[in-house]
N, CA, C and O atoms as CSV, one atom per row, in Angstrom:
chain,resi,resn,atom,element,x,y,z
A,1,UNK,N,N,110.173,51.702,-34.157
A,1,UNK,CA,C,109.095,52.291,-34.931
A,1,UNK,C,C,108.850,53.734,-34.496
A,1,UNK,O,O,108.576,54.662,-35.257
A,2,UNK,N,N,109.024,53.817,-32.777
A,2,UNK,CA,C,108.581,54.930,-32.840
A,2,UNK,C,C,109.461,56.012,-33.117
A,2,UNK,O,O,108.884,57.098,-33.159
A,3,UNK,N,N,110.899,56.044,-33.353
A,3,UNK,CA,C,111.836,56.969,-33.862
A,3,UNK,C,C,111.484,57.107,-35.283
A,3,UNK,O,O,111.323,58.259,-35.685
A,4,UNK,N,N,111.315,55.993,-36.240
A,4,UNK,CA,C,111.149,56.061,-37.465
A,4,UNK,C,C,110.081,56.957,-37.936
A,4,UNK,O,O,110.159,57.681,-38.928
A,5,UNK,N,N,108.782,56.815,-36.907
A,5,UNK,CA,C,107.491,57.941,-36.991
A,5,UNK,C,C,107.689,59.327,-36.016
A,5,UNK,O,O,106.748,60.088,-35.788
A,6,UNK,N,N,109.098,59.536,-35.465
A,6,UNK,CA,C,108.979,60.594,-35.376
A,6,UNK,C,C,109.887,61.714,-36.387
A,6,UNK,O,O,110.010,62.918,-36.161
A,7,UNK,N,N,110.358,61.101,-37.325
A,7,UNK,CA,C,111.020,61.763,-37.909
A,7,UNK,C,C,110.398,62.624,-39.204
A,7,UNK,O,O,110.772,63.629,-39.808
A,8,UNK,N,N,108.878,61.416,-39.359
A,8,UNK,CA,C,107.901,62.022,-40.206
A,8,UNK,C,C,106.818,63.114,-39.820
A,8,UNK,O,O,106.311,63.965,-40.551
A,9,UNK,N,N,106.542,62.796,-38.113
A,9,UNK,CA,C,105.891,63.919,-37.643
A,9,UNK,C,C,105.271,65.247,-37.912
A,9,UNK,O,O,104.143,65.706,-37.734
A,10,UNK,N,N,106.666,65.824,-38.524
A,10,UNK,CA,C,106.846,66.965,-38.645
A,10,UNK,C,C,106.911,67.662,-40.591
A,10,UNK,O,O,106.877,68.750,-41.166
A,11,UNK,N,N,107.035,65.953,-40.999
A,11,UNK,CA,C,107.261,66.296,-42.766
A,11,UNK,C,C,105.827,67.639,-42.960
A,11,UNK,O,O,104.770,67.772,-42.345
A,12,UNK,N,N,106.435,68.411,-44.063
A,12,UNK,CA,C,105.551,69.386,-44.781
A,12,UNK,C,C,104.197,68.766,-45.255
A,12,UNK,O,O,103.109,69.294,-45.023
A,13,UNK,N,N,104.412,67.262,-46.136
A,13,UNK,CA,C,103.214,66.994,-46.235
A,13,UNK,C,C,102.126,66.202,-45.506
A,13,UNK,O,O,102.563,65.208,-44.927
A,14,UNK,N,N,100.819,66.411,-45.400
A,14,UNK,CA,C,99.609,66.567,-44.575
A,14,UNK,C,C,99.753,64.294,-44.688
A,14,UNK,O,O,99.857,63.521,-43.735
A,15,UNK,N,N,99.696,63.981,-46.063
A,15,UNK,CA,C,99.387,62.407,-45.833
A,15,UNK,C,C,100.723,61.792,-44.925
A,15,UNK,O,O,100.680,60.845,-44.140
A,16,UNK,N,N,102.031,62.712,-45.316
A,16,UNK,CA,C,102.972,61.673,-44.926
A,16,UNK,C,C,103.107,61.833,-43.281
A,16,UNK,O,O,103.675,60.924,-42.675
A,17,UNK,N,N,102.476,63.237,-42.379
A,17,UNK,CA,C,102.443,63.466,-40.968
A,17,UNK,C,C,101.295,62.399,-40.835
A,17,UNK,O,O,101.243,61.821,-39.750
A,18,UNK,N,N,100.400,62.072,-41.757
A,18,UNK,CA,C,99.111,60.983,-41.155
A,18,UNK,C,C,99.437,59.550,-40.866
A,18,UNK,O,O,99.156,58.726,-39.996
A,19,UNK,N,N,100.315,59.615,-42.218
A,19,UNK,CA,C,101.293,58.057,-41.762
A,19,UNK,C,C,101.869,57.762,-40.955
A,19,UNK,O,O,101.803,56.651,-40.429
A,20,UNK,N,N,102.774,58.881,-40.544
A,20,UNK,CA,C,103.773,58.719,-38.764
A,20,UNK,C,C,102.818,58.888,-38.131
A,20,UNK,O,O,103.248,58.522,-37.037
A,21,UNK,N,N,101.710,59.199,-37.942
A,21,UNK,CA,C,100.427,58.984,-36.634
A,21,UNK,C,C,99.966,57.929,-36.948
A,21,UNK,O,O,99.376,57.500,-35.957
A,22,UNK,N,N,99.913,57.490,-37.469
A,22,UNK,CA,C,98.917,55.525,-37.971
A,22,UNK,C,C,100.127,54.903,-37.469
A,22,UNK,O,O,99.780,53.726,-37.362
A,23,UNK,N,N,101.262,54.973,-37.119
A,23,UNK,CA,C,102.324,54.368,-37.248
A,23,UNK,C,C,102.347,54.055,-35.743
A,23,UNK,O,O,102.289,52.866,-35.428
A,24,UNK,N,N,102.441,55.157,-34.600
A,24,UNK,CA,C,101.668,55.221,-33.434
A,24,UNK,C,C,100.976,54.463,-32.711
A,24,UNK,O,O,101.176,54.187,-31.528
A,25,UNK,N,N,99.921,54.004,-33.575
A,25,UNK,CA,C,98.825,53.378,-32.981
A,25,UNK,C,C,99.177,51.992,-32.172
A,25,UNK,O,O,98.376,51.793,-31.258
A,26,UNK,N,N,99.950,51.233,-32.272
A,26,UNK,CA,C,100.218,50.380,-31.309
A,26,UNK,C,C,101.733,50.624,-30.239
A,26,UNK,O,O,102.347,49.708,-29.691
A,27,UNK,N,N,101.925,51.462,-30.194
A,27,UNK,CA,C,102.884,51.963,-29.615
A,27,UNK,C,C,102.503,52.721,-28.513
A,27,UNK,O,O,102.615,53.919,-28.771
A,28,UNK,N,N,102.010,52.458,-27.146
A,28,UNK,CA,C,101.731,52.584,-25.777
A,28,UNK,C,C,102.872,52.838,-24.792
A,28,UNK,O,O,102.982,52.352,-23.666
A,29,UNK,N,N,103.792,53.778,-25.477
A,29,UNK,CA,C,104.938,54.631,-24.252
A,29,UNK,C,C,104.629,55.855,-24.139
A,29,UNK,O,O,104.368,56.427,-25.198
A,30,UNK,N,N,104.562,56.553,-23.034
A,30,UNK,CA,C,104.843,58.131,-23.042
A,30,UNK,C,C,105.621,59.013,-24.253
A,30,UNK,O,O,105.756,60.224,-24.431
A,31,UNK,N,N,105.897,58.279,-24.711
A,31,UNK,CA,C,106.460,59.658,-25.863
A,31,UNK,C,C,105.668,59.350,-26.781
A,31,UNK,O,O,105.377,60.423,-27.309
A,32,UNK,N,N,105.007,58.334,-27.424
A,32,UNK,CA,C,104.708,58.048,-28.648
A,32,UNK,C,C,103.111,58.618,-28.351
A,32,UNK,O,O,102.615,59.277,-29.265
A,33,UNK,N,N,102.229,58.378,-27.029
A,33,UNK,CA,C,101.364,59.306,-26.611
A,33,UNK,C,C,101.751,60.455,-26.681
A,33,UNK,O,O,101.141,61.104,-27.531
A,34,UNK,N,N,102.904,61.269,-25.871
A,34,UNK,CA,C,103.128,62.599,-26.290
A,34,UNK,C,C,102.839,63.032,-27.661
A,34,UNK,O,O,102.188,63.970,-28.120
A,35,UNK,N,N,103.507,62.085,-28.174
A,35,UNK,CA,C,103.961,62.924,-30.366
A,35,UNK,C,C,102.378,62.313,-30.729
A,35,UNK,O,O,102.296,62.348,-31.956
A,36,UNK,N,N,100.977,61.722,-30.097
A,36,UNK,CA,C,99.861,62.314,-30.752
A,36,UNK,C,C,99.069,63.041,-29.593
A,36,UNK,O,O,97.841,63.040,-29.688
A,37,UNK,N,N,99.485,63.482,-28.826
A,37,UNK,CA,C,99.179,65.101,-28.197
A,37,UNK,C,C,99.742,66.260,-28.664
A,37,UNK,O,O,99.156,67.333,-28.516
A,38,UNK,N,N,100.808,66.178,-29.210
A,38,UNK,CA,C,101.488,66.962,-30.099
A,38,UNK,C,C,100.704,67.445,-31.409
A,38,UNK,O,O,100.212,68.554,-31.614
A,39,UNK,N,N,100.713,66.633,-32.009
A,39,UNK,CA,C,99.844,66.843,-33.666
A,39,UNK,C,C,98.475,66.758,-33.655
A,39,UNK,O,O,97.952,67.174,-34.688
A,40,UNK,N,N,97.566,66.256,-32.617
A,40,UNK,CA,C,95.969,66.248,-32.130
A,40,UNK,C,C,96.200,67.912,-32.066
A,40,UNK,O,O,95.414,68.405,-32.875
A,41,UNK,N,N,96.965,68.926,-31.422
A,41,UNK,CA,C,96.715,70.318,-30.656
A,41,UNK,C,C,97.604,71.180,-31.695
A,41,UNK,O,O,97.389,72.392,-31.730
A,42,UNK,N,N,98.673,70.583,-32.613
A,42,UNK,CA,C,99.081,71.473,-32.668
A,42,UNK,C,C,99.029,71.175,-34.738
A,42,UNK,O,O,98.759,72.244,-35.285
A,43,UNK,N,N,99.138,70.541,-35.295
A,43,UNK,CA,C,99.384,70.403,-36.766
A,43,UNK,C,C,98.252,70.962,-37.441
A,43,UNK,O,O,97.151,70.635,-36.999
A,44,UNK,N,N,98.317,72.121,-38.904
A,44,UNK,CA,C,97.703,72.602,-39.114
A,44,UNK,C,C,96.501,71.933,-39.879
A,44,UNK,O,O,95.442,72.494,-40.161
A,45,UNK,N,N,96.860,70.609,-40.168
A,45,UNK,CA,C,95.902,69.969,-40.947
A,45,UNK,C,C,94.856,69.117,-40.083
A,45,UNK,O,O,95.081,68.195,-39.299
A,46,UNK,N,N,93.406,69.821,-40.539
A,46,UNK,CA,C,92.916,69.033,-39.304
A,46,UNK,C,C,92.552,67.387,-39.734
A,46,UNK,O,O,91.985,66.694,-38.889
A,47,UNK,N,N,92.881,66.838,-40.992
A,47,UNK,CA,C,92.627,65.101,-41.140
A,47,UNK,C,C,93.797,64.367,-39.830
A,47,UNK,O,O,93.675,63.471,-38.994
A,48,UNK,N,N,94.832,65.247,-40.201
A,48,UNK,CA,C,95.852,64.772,-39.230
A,48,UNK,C,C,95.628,65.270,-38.035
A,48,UNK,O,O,96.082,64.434,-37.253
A,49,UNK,N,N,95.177,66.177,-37.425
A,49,UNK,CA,C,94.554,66.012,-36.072
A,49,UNK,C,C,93.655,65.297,-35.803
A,49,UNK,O,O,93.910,64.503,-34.897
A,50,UNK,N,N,92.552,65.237,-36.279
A,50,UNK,CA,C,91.663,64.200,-36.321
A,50,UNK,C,C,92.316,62.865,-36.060
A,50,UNK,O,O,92.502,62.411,-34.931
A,51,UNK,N,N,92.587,62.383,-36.974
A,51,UNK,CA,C,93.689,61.028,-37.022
A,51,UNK,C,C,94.394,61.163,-35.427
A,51,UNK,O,O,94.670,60.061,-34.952
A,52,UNK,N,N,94.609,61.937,-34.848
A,52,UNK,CA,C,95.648,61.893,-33.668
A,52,UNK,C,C,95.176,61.617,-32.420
A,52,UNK,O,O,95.374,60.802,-31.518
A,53,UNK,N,N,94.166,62.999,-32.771
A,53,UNK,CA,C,93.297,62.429,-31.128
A,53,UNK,C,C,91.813,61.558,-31.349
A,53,UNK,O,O,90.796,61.697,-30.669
A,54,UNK,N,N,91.994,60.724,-32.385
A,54,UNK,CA,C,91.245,58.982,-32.539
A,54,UNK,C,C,91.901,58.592,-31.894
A,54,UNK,O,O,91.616,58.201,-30.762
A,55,UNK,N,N,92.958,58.572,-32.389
A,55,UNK,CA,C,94.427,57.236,-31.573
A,55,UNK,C,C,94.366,57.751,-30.344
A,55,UNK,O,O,93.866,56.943,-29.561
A,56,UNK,N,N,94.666,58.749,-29.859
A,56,UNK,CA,C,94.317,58.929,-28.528
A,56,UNK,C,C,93.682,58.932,-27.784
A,56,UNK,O,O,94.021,58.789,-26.609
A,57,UNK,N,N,91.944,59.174,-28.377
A,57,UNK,CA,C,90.954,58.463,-27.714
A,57,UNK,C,C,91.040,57.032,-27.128
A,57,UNK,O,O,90.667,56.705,-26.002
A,58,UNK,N,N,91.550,56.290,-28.000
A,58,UNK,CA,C,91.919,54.651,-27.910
A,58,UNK,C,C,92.589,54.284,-26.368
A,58,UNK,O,O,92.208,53.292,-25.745
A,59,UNK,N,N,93.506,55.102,-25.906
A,59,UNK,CA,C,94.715,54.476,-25.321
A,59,UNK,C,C,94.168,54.723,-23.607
A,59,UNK,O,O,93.499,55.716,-23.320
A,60,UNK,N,N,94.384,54.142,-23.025
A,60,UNK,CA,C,94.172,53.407,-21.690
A,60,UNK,C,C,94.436,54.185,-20.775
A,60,UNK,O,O,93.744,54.187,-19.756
A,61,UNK,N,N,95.876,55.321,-20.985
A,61,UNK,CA,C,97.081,55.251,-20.424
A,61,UNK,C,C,96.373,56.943,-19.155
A,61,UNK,O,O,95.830,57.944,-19.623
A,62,UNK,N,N,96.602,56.740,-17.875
A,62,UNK,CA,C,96.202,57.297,-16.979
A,62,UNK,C,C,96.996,59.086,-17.610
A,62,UNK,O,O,98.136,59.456,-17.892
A,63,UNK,N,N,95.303,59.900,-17.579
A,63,UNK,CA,C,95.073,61.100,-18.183
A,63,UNK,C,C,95.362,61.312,-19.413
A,63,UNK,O,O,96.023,62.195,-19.960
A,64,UNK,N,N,94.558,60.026,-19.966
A,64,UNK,CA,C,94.404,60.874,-21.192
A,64,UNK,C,C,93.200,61.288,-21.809
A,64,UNK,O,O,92.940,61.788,-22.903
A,65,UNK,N,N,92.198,60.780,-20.330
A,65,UNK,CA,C,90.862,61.803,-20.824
A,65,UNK,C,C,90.875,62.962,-20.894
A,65,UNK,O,O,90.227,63.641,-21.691
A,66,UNK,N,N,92.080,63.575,-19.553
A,66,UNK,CA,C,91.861,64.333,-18.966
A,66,UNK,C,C,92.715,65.513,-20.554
A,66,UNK,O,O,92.369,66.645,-20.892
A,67,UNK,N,N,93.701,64.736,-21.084
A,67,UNK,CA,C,94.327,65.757,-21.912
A,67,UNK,C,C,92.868,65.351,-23.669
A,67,UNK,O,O,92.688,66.105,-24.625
A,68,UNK,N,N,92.576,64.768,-23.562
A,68,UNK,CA,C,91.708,64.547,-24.740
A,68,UNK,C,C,90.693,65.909,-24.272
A,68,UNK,O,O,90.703,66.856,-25.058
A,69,UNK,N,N,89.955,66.011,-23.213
A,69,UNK,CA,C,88.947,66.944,-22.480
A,69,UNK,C,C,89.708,68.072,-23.045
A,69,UNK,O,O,89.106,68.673,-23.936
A,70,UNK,N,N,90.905,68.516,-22.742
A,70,UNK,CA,C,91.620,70.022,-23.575
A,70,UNK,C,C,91.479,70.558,-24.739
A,70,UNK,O,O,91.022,71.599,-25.209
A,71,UNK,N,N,92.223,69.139,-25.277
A,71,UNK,CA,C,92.390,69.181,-26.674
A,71,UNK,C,C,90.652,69.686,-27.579
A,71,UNK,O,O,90.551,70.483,-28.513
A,72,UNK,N,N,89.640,69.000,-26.979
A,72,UNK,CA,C,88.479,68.930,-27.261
A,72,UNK,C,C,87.990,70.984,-27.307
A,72,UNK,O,O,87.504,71.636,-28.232
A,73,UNK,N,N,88.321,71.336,-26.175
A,73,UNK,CA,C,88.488,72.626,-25.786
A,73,UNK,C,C,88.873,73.258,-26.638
A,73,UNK,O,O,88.088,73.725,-27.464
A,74,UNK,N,N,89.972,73.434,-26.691
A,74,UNK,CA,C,90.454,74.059,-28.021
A,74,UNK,C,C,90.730,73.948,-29.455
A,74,UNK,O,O,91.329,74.523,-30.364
A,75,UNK,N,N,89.863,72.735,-29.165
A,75,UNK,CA,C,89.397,72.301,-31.196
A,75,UNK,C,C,88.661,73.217,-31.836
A,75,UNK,O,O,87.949,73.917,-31.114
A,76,UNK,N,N,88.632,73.424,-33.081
A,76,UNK,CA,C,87.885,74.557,-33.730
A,76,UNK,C,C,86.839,74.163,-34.284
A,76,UNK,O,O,85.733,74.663,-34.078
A,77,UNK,N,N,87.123,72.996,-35.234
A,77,UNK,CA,C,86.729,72.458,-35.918
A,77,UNK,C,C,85.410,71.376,-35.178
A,77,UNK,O,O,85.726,70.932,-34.074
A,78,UNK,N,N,84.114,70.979,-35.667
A,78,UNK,CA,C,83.342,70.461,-35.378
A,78,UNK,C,C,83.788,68.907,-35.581
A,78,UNK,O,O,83.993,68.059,-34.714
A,79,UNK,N,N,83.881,68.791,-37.133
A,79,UNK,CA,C,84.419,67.299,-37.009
A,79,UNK,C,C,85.562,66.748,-36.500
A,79,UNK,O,O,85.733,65.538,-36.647
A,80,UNK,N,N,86.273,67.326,-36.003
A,80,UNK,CA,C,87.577,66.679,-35.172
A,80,UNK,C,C,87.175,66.446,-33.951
A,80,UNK,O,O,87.517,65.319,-33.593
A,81,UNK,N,N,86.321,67.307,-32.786
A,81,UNK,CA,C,85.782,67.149,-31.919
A,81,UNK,C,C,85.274,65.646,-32.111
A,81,UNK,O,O,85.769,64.624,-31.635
A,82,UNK,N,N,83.795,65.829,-33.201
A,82,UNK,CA,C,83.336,64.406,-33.380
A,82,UNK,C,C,84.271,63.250,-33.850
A,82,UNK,O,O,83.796,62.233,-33.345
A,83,UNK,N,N,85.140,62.995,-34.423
A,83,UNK,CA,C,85.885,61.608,-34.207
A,83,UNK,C,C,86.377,61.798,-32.714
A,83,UNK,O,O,86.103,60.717,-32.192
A,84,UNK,N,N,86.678,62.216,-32.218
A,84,UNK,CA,C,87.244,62.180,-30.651
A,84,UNK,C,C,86.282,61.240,-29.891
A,84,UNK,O,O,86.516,60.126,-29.423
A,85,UNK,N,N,84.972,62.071,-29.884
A,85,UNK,CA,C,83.302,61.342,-29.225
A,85,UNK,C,C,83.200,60.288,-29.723
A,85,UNK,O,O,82.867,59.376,-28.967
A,86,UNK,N,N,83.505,59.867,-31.604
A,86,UNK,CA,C,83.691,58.658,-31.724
A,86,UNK,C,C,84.166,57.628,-31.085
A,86,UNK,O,O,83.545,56.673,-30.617
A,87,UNK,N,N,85.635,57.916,-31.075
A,87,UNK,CA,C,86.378,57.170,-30.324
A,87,UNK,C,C,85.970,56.557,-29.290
A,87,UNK,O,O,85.797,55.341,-29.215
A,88,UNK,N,N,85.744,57.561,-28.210
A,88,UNK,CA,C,85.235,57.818,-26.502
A,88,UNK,C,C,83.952,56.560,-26.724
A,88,UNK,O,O,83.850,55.595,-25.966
A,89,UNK,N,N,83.374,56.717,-27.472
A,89,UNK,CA,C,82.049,55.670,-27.552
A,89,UNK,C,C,82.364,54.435,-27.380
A,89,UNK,O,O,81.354,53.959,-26.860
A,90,UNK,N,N,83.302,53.427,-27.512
A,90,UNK,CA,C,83.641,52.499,-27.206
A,90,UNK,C,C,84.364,52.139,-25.634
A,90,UNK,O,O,84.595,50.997,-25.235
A,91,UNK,N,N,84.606,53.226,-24.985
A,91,UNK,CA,C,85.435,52.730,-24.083
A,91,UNK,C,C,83.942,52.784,-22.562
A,91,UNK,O,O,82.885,53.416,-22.578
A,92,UNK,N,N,84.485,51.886,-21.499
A,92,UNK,CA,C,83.798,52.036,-20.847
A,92,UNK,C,C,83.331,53.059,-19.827
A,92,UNK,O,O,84.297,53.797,-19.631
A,93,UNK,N,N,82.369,53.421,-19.136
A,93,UNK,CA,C,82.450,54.779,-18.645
A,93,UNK,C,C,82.811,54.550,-17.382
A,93,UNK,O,O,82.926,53.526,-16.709
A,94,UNK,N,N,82.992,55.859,-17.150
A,94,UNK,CA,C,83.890,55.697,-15.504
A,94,UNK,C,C,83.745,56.970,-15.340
A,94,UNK,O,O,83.086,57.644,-16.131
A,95,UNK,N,N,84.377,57.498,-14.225
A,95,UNK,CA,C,84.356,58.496,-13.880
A,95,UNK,C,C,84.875,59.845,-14.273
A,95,UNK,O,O,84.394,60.937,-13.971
A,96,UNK,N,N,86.251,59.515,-15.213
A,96,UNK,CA,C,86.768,60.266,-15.961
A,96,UNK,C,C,85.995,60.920,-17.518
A,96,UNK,O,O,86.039,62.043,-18.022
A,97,UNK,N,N,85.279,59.578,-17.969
A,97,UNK,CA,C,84.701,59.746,-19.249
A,97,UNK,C,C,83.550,60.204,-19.297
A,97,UNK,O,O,83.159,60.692,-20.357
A,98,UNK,N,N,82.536,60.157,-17.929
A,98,UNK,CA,C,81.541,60.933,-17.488
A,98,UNK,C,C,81.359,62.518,-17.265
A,98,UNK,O,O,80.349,63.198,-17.450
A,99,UNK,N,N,82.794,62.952,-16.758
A,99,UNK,CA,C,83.168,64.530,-16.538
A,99,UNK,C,C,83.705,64.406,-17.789
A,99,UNK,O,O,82.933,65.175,-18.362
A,100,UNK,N,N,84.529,63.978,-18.750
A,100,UNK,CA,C,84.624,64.495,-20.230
A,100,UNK,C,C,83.562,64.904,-20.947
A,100,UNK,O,O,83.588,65.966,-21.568
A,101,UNK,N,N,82.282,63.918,-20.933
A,101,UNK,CA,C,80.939,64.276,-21.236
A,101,UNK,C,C,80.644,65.000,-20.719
A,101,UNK,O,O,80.894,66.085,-21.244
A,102,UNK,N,N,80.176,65.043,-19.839
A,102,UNK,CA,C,79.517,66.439,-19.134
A,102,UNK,C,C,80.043,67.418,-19.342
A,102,UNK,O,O,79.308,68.372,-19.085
A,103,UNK,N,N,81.636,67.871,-19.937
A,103,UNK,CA,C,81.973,68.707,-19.941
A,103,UNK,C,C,81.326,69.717,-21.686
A,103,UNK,O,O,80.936,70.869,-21.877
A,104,UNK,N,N,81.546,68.353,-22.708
A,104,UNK,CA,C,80.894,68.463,-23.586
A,104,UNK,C,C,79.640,69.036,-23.496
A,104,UNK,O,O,79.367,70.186,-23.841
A,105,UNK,N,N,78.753,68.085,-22.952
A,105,UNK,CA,C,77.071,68.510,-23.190
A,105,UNK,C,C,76.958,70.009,-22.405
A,105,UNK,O,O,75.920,70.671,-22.422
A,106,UNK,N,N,77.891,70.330,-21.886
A,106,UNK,CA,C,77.123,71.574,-21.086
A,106,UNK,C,C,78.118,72.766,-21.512
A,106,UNK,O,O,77.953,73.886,-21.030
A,107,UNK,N,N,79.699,72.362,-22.905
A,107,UNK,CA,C,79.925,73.563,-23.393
A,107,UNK,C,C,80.584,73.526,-24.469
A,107,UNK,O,O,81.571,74.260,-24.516
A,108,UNK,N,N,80.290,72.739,-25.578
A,108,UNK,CA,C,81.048,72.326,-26.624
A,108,UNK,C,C,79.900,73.084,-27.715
A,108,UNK,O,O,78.799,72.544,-27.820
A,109,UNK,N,N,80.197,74.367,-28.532
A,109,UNK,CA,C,79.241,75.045,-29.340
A,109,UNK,C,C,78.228,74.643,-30.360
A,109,UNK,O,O,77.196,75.131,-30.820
A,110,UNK,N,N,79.200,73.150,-30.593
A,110,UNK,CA,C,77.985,73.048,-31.669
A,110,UNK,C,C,76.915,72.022,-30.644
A,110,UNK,O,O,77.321,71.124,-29.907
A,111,UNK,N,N,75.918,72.309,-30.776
A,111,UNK,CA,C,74.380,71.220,-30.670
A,111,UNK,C,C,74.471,70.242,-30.817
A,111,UNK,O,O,74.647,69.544,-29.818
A,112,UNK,N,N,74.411,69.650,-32.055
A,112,UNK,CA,C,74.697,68.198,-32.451
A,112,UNK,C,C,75.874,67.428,-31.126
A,112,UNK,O,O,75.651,66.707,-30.153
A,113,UNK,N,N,76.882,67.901,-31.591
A,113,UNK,CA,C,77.923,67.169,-30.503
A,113,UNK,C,C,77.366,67.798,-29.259
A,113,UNK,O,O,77.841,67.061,-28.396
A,114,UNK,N,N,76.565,68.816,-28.554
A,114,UNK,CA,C,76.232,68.368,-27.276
A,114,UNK,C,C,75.243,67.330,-26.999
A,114,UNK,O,O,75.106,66.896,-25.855
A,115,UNK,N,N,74.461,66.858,-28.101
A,115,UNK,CA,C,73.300,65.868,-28.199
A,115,UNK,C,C,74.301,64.552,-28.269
A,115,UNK,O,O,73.919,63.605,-27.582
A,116,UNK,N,N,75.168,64.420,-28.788
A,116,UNK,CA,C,75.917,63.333,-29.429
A,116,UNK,C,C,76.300,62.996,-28.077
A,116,UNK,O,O,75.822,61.898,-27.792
A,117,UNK,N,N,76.936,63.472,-27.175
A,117,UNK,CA,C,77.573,63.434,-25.529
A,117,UNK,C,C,76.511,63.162,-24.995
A,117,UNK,O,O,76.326,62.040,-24.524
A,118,UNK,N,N,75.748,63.952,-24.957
A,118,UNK,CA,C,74.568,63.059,-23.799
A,118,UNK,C,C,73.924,62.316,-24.342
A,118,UNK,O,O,73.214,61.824,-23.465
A,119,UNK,N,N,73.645,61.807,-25.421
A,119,UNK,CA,C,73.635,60.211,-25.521
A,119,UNK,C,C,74.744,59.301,-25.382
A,119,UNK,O,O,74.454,58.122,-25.176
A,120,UNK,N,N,75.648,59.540,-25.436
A,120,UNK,CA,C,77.009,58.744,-24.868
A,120,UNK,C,C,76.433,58.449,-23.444
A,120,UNK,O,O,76.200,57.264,-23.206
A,121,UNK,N,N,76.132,59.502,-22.322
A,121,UNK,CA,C,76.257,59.908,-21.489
A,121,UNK,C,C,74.981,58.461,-20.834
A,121,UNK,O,O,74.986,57.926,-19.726
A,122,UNK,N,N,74.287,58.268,-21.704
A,122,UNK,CA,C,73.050,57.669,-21.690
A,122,UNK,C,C,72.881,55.879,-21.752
A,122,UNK,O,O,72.187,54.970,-21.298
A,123,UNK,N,N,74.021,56.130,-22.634
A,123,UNK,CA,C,74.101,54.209,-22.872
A,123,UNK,C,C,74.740,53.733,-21.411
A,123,UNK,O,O,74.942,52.539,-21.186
């Protein structure tokens, strides 16, 4: 599967790169995490970034708060940030997901999502 979704990755159009990232989603190896760190930071469409670093919010796999915390960084966009925080809302907190928040509430521009983090921060 995951060769088959990487070959779409990269297609021109915006739904068919969303499909090889949905495709992803149960696929827990280092590369198939890589190829949605890849399109979370780098694809110009942000549904399909969005879509990328959800799935990556999801995954377990040691630092990927720490690369979600980046990605978050250099998001432009307000709502891509917020599905990310979405995501993050389900998982349990720890120590990693606490300094992701905090990193939020004390420098992520828009308001709302610094309010949105420290209520995360809160449950």
């Amino acid at each position: 599967v995951l060769e088959a979704a990487a070959r779409h990755l990269n297609a021109a159009d915006p739904d068919t790169r969303v499909s090889a990232v949905r495709a992803l989603r149960h696929i827990e190896t280092p590369d198939a995490t890589q190829a949605l760190v890849n399109r979370a930071a780098r694809d110009e469409d942000s549904y399909v970034r969005k879509e990328a670093i959800t799935l990556l919010a999801g995954r377990e796999q040691q630092g990927v708060l720490n690369t979600i915390g980046e990605l978050l960084q250099g998001e432009p966009l307000a709502s891509v940030r917020r599905a990310a925080l979405d995501a993050l809302a389900d998982r349990p907190m720890d120590e990693e997901l606490l300094a992701l928040l905090s990193d939020v509430v004390s420098s992520d521009p828009d308001s709302s999502l610094r309010s949105y983090a420290l209520e995360l921060l809160g449950r």
